[in-house]
Structures are given as structure tokens and as C-alpha cells.
C-alpha positions in Angstrom: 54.4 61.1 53.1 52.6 59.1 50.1 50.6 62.4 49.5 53.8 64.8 49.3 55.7 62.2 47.3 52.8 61.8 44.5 52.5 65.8 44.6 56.2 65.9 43.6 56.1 63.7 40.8 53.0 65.5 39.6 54.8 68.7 39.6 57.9 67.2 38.2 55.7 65.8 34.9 53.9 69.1 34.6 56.9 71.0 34.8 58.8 68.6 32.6 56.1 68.7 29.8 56.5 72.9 30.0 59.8 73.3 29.7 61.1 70.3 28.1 62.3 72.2 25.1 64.1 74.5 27.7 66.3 71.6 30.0 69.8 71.4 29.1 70.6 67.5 28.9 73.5 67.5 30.1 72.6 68.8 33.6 69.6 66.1 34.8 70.2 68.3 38.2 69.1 71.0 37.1 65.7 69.2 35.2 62.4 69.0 37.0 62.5 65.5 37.5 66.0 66.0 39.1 64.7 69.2 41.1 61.6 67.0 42.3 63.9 64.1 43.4 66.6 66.0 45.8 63.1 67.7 47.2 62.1 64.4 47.8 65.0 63.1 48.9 65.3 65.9 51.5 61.5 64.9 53.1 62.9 61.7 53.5 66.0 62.1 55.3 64.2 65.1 57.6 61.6 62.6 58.3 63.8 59.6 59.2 65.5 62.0 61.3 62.4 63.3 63.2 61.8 59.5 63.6 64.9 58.6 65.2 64.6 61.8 67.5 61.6 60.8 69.0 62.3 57.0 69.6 61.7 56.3 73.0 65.0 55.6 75.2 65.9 52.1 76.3 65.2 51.1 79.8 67.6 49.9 82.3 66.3 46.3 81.5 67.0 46.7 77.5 70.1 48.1 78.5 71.5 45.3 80.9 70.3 42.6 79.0 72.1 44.2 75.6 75.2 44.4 77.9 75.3 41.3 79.2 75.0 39.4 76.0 77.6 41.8 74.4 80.4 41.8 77.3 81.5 38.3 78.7 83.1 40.3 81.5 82.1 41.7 84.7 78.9 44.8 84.6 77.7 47.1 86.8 74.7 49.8 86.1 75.1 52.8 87.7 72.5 55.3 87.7 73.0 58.8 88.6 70.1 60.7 90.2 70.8 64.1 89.7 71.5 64.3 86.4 69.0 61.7 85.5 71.0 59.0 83.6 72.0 55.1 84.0 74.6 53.8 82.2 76.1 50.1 82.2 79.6 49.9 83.2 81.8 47.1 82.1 85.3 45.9 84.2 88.3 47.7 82.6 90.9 46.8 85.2 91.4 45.1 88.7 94.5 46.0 91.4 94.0 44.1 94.4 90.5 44.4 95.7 89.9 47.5 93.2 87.7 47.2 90.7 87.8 50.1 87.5 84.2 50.0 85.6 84.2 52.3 82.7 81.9 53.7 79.8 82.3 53.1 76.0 83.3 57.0 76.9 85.5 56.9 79.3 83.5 57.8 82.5 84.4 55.8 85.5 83.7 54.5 88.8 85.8 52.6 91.2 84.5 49.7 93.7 86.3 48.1 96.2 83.6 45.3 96.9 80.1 46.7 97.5 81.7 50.1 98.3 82.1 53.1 96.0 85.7 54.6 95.8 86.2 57.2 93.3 84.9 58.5 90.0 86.3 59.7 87.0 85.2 61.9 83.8 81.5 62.7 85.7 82.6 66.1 86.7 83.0 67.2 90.6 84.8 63.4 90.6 85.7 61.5 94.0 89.1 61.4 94.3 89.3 58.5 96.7 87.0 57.8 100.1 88.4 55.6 102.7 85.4 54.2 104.1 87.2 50.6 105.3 85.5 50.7 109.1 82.5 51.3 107.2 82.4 48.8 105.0 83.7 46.2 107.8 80.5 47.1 109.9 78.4 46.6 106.9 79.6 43.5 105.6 79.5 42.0 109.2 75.9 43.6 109.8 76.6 45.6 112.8 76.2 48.4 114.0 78.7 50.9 115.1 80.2 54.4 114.5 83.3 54.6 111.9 85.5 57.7 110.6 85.2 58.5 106.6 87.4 60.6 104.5 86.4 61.8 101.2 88.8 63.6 98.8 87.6 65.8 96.1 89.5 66.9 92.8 89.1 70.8 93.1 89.8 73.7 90.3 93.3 73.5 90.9 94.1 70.1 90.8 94.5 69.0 94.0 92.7 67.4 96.8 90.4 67.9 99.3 89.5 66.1 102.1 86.0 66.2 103.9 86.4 64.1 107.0 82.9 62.6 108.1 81.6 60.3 110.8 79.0 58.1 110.1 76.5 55.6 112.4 75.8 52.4 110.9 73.3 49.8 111.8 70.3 47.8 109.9 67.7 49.7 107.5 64.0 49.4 107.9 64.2 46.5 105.4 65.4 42.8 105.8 69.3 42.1 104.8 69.7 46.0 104.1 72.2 48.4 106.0 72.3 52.1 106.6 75.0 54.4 107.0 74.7 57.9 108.2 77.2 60.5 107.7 77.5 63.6 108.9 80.3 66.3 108.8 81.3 69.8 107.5 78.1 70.8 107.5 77.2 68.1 105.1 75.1 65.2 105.4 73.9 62.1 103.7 72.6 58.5 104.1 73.8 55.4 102.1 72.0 52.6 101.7 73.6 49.0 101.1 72.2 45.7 100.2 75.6 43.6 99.8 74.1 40.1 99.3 72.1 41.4 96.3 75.3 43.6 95.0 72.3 46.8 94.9 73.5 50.1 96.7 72.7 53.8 97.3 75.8 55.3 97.6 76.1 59.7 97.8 79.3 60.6 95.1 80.0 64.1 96.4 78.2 67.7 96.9 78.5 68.4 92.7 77.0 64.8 91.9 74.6 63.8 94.4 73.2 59.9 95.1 74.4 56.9 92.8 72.6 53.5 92.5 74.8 50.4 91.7 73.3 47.3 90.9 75.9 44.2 90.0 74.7 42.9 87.1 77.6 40.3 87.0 80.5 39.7 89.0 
């Protein structure tokens, strides 16, 4: 960078010491110097953008910590494995035991307590599941075999429903329950660790597995 910027001002002396009798004063753009200086000027701003291109992406950790000092409120971080992005969510609204967490861009998901309801703006969204049996058996840790319904938005705007039934007992690790679904030929296992607000949690055929972790309640 040194090296390109001394070459310019060399040229722009040279060229200023050949031509002066030639430069209109009243345009310094169109003078050496001047020529030298947006040529300059144009390194720079290419370079500072090549810089900020290739700064390395914040981790989860930079990311929660930012958000929790920023946002007084209650945060989630929701990472989406398909697509291969995390994003903090912060508490936008509460009705009853629903919780809306949004993005600064309006993406959204819906919790009622440890248990993922809905999405919205992430594409192929979850209408609504109703997965209360589910979540009873979980929360109690025990075992048992509960119904789950899972709407979809779909092209035209309305809903539909994928009924599922799902077995749910303890996971190979302490504290953590599993619940397996099965249904229209579709299939998936979430995973749930309620005292440590962490989850696995499958969205939908279009947007594959979430992980939630509370980051404050």
C-alpha cells in the first residue's frame, strides 16, 4: 500500500513538472496531482473494502454476549442447520404462555415454554404445531406416546396439516428427553434439555433442525 501510494505521488510530480504550462487552474481535477489523488483514493476504499469482506464472522459467543449487553429483555439464539446460520432473537411480544422472538429483520419464531410453535419470514414457515401432550411428557420426564399436528403455510396461502405421532422417553444423556415422530412418510427426532432452556427442535420438511438455546428468560 505504502509502495503504490509513493509510486503515485512520484508520477503525479513528474507529470506535474511536464505539463505544468499545459493544466488549466481552474480545474485541479483534471491536474496530475488531482488525477493521482482520486487514483489513490480509489486503492483505498477498494482495499478497506476487501478488508471488511474477509473479516472473520462473529461466533455465537460474540454474538450473545453483544446481545445481552444491548437488550435488557428476554434472548434466545436460534441456529438453523440447514442453512447454516444463528441468529440472536430478542422478545417482541407475549400472549399468555406465547412467546414472539424476532430478528432486527423481522424473522421470527414462536415458543410456548421450551417448545417451538411456529415461524415466521424463514421461508417454508410453521404455521402453528400443537404438541401440548408432548410437551406435558417432557416436562414431567416420562415417557409415553402423544399425537402432534403441524400446520404448514403452502403456495396458496392456506394451511396444511401433517398429523404425527411421536414416542417420548429419556435420551442417552442425564436430564435430556427425546421425542420421536413419525408420520406421512416423514420422520424426525427432537431433542429437549428443559432445565438448561437448550433444544433440538425439527421446523418443517423446507427448513430442517433448529437449535434454541435461552440465553435469558
Amino acid at each position: 500500500m505504502l509502495k503504490l501510494a509513493s509510486a503515485l505521488a512520484v508520477m503525479a510530480v513528474v507529470a506535474g513538472c511536464a505539463s505544468r504550462n499545459n493544466i488549466n487552474e481552474d480545474e485541479p481535477s483534471a491536474s496530475p496531482f488531482g488525477i493521482a489523488r482520486a487514483a489513490l483514493g480509489q486503492v483505498v476504499a477498494q482495499r478497506q473494502q476487501a478488508q471488511a469482506a474477509s473479516a472473520p464472522a462473529r461466533s455465537p459467543q460474540d454474538m450473545a454476549a453483544a446481545a445481552l449487553a444491548a437488550n435488557p429483555g428476554p434472548l434466545i439464539m436460534v441456529g438453523l442447520e440447514q442453512s447454516g446460520t444463528t441468529q440472536v432473537m430478542a422478545m417482541t411480544g407475549q400472549n399468555g404462555g406465547m412467546r414472539t422472538y424476532m430478528t432486527p429483520n423481522e424473522q421470527a419464531v414462536i415458543m410456548r415454554g421450551f417448545m417451538l410453535t411456529g415461524t415466521r419470514g424463514l421461508g417454508h414457515d410453521l404455521s402453528v404445531a400443537e404438541a401440548a401432550p408432548s410437551a406435558a411428557l417432557i416436562q414431567a420426564g416420562r415417557s409415553g406416546t402423544a399425537r402432534r399436528l403441524m400446520r404448514y403455510y403452502s403456495g396458496d396461502g392456506l394451511e396444511r396439516p401433517i398429523d404425527f405421532t411421536c414416542r417420548i422417553g429419556p435420551g442417552p444423556n442425564a436430564g435430556v428427553m427425546v421425542e420421536d415422530c413419525e408420520g406421512h412418510g416423514l420422520s424426525f427426532q427432537n431433542s429437549y434439555l428443559p432445565s438448561a432452556g437448550v433444544s433440538r427442535q425439527w421446523i418443517g420438511p423446507g427448513l430442517g433442525y433448529a437449535t434454541i438455546q435461552v440465553l435469558r428468560d
